[in-house]
C-alpha positions in Angstrom: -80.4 -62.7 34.6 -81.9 -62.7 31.2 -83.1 -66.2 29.3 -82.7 -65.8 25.5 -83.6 -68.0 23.2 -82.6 -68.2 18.7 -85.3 -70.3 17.5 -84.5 -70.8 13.5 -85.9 -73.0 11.1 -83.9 -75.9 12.1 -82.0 -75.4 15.8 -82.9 -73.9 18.7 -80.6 -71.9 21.3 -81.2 -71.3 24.6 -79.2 -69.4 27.4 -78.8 -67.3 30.4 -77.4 -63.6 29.8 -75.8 -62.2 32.6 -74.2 -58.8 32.9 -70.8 -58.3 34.5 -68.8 -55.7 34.8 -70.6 -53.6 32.0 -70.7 -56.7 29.6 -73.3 -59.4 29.1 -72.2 -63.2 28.8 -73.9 -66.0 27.7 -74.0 -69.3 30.0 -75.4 -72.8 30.0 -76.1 -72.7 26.1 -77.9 -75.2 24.5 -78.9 -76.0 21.3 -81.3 -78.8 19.8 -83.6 -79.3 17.2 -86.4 -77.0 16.8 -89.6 -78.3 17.3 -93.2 -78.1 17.4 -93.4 -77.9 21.3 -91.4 -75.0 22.1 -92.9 -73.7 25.4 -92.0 -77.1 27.1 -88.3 -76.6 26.0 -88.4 -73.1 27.8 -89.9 -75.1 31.2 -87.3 -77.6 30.9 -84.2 -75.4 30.7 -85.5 -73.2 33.1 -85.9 -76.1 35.8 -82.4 -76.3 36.0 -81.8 -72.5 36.6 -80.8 -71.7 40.7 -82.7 -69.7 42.4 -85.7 -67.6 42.0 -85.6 -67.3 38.1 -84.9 -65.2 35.6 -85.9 -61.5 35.5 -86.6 -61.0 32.1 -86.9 -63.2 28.7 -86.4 -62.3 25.0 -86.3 -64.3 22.1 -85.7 -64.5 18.3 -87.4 -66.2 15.6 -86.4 -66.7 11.7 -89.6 -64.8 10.4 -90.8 -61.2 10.2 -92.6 -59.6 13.2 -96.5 -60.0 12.9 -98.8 -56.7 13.3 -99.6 -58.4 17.3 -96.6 -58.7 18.0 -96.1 -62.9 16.8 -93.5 -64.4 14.7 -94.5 -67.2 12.4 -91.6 -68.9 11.1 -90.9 -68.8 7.6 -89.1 -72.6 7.0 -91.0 -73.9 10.2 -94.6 -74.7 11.4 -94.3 -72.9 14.4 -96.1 -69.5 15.8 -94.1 -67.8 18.3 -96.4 -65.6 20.8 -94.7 -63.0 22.9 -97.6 -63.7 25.7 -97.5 -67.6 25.7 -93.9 -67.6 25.6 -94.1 -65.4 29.0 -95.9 -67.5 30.7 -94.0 -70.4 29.7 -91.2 -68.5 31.4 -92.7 -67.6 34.4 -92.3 -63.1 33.7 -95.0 -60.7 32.9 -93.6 -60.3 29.0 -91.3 -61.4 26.8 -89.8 -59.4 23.8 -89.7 -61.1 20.3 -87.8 -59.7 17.8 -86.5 -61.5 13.9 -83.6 -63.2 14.1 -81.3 -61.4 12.0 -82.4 -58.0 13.4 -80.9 -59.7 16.9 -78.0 -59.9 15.3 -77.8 -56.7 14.5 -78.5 -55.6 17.7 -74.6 -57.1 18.9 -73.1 -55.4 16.7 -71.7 -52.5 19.2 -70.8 -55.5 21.2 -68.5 -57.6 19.1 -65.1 -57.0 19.3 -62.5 -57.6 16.5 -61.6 -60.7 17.3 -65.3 -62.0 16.7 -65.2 -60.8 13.5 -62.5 -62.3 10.2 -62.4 -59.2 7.6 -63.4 -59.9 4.2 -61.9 -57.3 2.2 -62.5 -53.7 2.0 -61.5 -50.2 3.6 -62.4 -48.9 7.0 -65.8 -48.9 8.9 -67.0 -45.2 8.9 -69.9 -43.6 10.5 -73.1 -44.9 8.5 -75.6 -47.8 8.6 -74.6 -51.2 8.3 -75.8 -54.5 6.9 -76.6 -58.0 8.4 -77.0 -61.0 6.5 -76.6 -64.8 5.9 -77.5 -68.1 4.9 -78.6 -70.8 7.6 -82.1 -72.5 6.7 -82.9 -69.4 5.2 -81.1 -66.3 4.4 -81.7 -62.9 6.8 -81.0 -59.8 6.3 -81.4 -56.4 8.9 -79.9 -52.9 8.7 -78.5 -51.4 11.5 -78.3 -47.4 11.5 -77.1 -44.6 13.6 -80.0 -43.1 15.8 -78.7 -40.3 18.6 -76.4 -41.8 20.7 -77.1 -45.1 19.5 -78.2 -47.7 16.7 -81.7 -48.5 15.6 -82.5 -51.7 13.2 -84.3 -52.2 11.1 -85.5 -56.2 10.0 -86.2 -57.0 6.3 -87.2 -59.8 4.6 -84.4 -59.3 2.1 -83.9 -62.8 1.4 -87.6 -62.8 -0.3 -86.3 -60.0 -2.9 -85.4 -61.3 -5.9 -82.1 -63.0 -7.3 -80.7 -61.5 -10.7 -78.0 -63.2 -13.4 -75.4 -60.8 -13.9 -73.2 -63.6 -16.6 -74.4 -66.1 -19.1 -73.5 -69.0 -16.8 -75.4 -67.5 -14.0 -78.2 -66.9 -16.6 -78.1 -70.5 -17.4 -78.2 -71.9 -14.1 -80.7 -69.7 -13.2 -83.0 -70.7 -16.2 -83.0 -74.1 -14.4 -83.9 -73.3 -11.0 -86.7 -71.2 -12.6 -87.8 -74.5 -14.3 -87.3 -76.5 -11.0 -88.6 -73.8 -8.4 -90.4 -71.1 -9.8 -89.5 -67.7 -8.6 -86.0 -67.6 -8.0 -85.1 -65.3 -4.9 -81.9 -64.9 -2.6 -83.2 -67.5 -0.2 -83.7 -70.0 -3.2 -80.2 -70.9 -3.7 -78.1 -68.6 -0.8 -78.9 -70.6 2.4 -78.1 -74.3 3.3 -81.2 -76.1 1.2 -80.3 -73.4 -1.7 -76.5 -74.8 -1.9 -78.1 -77.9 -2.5 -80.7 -76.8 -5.2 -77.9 -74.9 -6.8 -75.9 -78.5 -6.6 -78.8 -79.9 -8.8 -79.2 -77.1 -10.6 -75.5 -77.2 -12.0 -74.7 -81.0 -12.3 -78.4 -82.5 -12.6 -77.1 -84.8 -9.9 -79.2 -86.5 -7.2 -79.5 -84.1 -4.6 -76.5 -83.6 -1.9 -76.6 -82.5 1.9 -75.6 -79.0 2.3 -72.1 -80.5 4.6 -71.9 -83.2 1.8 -71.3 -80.1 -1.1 -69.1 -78.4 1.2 -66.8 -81.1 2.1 -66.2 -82.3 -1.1 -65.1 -78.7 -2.5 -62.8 -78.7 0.2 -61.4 -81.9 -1.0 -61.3 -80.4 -4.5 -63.9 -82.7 -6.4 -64.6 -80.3 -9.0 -68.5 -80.5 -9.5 -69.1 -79.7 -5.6 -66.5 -76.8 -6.0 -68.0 -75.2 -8.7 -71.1 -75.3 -6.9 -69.6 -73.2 -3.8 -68.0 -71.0 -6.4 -71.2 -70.2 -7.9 -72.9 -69.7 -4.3 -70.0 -67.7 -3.1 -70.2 -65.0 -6.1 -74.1 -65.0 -5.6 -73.3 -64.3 -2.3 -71.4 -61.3 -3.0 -73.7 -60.2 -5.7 -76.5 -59.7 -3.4 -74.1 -58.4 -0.5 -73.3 -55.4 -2.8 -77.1 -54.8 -3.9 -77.9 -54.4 -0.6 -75.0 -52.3 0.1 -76.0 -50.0 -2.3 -79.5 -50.0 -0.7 -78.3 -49.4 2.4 -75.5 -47.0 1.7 -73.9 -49.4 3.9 -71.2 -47.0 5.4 -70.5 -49.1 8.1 -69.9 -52.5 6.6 -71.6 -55.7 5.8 -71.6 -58.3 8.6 -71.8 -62.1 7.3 -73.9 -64.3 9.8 -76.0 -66.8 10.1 -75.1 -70.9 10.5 -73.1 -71.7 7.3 -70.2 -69.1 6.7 -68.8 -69.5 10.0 -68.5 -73.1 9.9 -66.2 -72.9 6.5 -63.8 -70.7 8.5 -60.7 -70.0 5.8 -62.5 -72.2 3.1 -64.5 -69.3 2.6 -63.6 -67.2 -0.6 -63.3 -64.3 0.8 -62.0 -63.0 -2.9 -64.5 -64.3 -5.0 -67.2 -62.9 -2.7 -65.3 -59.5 -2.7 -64.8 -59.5 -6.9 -68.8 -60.1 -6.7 -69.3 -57.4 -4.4 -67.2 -54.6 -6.0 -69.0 -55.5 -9.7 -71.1 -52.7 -9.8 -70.0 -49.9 -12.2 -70.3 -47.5 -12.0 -70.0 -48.2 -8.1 -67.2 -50.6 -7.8 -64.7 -47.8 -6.8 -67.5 -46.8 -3.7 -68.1 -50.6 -3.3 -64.3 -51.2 -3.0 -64.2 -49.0 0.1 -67.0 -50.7 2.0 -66.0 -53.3 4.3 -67.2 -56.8 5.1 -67.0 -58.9 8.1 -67.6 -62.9 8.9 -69.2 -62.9 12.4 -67.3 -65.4 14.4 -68.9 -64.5 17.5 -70.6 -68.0 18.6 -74.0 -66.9 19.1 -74.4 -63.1 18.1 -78.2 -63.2 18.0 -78.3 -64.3 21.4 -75.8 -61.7 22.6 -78.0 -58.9 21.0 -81.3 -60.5 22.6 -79.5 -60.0 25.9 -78.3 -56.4 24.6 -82.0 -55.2 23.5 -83.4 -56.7 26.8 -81.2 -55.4 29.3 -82.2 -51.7 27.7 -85.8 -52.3 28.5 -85.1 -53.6 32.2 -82.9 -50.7 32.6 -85.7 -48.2 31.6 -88.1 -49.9 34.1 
């Protein structure tokens, strides 16, 4: 029995892995607010765990991987210590890994029904891409190694977001003016929707849920808005496609897309993708996944874990 925990920038998950029958499951998930005190949330959901306790821990946190092994989150306050959060769960170590490169880690575990296609041809032998918006936006590469996959976390969200039409040069003129350096992360994760929202109508500023509700209810301003986010979206999917040579797809995570279900433009994202001469015919054949799986970075904490136990 394995505790796993997906601390992000703004929710925390926490569960018990268990392996049956050759395949892990995930059980008494929660999820609250992330906050400063996060040892004391490990003590309290383990106090309510039968038994004699868990045999092993791992975590994830929304940040890259310090040189000792630490995790300071990058939309958070927090520091995330592999030792301290070991003690807090009563083992000798826990591993501590970036959140997006967990999800990469389930990606030999999903099956097709955790994942709505997006487009594209078939998934061949190659690496893959992981990214998405939540607080932030994460990306990780997942490629071939032996007789398995090794991953590879990036900070790809930090890198740079480019114009490719005048209305996109526009718009990003004015986040420019209003932010500074305009990366991915500035307008492709929950707070970016709404800077993109301000950006394009010079409205007061909208929740992320507020945008996306009225698009779906057709009020034009908010729609173009998700239009705009969507193409970016796709934009960036295909640079790092490219980058990758991203053979085996492009998986969609993180805590937005899924929520939007069928709202989500799967073509729009696609035309975005594929506009890439003189690539788009390459780019055409790659395909791309939403990750419906409830709680893949969890399910790929319990994955890397269980590898480690296994070897001792």
């Amino acid at each position: 029995m394995i505790l796993v925990g997906d601390i992000g920038g703004t929710r925390t998950r926490l569960a018990l892995a268990t392996r049956t029958n050759g395949a892990w499951q995930l059980t008494q998930l929660r999820e609250q607010p992330t906050g400063a005190d996060i040892l004391s949330m490990i003590r309290e959901f383990l106090a309510g765990v039968p038994g004699p306790g868990v045999d092993a821990v791992a975590f994830c946190g929304a940040g890259p991987v310090a040189d000792d092994g630490s995790i300071r989150l990058t939309n958070a306050p927090i520091l995330l210590e592999p030792a301290t959060l070991a003690r807090a769960a009563g083992v000798e170590r826990a591993t501590l890994i970036n959140d997006f490169a967990a999800v990469a880690e389930s990606l030999p575990a999903l099956t097709p029904a955790q994942l709505r296609s997006c487009g594209g041809g078939s998934a061949r032998i190659g690496p893959r891409v992981v990214m998405g918006p939540g607080t932030g936006f994460g990306v990780a590469i997942a490629t071939p190694a032996g007789d398995g996959w090794a991953v590879v976390a990036g900070d790809g969200g930090h890198a740079d977001l480019a114009p490719v039409d005048d209305e996109e040069l526009d718009v990003w003129r004015r986040l420019r003016a209003l932010h500074g350096r305009v990366s991915a992360e500035t307008v492709l994760c929950g707070p970016g929707l709404e800077r993109l929202h301000v950006a394009l109508h010079g409205a007061r500023r909208l929740a992320a849920e507020q945008i996306a509700l009225r698009a779906w209810h057709g009020e034009a301003p908010a729609a173009r808005t998700v239009a705009l986010f969507t193409r970016w979206l796709g934009s960036v999917a295909g640079n790092l496609a490219l980058i990758a040579g991203a053979l085996g797809g492009v998986y969609l995570a993180g805590g937005i897309l899924p929520r939007w279900g069928d709202h989500f433009d799967a073509a729009l994202f696609r035309t975005a993708f594929e506009d890439k001469p003189p690539y788009a015919e390459w780019l055409a054949g790659i395909p791309a996944f939403v990750v419906t799986h409830p709680a893949p970075a969890l399910l790929g904490l319990a994955l890397r874990a269980g590898s480690y136990t296994a070897e001792e």
